[in-house]
N, C-alpha and C positions, 0 to 999 in steps of 0.2 A: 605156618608158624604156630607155635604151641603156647597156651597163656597157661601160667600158673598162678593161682589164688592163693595170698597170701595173709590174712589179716585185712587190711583195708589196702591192698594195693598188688599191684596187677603187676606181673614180672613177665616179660616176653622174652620166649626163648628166641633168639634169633641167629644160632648159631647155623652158618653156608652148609648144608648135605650133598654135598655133589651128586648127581644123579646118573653120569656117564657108567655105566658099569662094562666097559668094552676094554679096558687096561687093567687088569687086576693087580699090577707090578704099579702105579700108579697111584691108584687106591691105596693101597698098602703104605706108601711113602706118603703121602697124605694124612693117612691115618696116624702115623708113626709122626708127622709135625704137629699134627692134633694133641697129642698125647705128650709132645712135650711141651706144647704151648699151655696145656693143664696144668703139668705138676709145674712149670714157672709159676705160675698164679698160685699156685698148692703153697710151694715151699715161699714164694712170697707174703702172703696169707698168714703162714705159721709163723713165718720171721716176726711180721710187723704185730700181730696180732698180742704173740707172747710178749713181745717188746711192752707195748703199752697195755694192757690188762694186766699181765704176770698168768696167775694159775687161774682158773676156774673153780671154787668150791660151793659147798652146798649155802654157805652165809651168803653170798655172793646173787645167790638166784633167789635165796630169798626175799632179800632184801629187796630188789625187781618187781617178785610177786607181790609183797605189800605193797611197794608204790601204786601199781599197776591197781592192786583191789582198791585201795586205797583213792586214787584218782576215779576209779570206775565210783565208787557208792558217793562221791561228793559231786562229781558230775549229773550221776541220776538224783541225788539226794535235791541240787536247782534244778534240776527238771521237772521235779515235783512240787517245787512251792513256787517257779512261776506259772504250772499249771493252773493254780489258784484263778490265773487271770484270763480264762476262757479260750487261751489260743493269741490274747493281743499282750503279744511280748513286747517290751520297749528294745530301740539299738543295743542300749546295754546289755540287757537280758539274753538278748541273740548271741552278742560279742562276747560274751562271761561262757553262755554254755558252748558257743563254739569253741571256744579256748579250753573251756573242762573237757571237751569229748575230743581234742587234740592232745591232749594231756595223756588222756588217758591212751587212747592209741597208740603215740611214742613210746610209751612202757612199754607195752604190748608188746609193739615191735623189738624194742631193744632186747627185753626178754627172751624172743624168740630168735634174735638174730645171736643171745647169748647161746642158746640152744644149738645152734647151727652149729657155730664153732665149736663148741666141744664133738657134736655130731660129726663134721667133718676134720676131725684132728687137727683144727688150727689152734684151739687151747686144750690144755691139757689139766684132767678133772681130776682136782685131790677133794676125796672124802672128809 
C-alpha cells in the first residue's frame, strides 16, 4: 500500500491491484471497470464541485493564501511570546496555539485541495 504526504496528513492508496496475470481477457475487463469506476468519480467531482464553488480564479486563491500566511504569522507570532515563559505554557496557552497551528493548516489544505481541483479539471480556472 502506497502513502502519499500530504501537508499534515497521510492519504493511503488503497486501491485492490489484482495480481493474477493468467487471463489477460480478464485483466482487460477489469481494467475497463476501473476506468469507469474513475471517470464516475471524475464527472461526479466536476458536477458537484462546479455546482458549489462556480469557477476558480486568481482572487479566489488569493484570498486562501492570505488566510493561510495570515493564520501562519499569528500562530508563530503566540508562539513567540509564550515562549517568554520558559517551556511552562498554561492549558490555555496550549489550547490557543493548538487552535492557531489548526487554523492555519485547514487553509493550507483547503488551498491545496483548491489546487487539485483545478489540477484535476473539476474547476475550471478563469484568469
Amino acid at each position: 500500500m502506497s502513502v502519499t504526504r500530504t501537508g499534515t496528513f497521510r492519504r493511503l492508496s488503497d486501491h485492490f491491484e489484482p495480481v493474477d496475470d493468467s487471463d489477460p481477457h480478464a485483466q482487460r475487463r477489469i481494467r475497463g471497470q476501473l476506468e469507469q469506476i474513475d471517470y464516475t468519480a471524475f464527472a461526479s467531482n466536476k458536477a458537484v464541485v462546479a455546482q458549489v464553488l462556480g469557477q476558480a480564479d486568481a482572487l479566489k486563491f488569493q484570498k486562501l493564501a492570505v488566510a493561510a500566511a495570515n493564520a501562519r504569522a499569528v500562530w508563530v507570532a503566540h508562539a513567540l511570546s509564550v515562549s517568554d515563559t520558559a517551556g511552562r505554557l498554561t492549558p490555555d496557552d496550549l489550547a490557543k496555539l493548538s487552535h492557531l497551528r489548526t487554523t492555519f493548516e485547514e487553509l493550507t489544505e483547503a488551498y491545496e485541495a483548491l489546487r487539485r481541483m483545478v489540477e484535476r479539471g473539476y474547476l475550471a480556472y478563469g484568469a
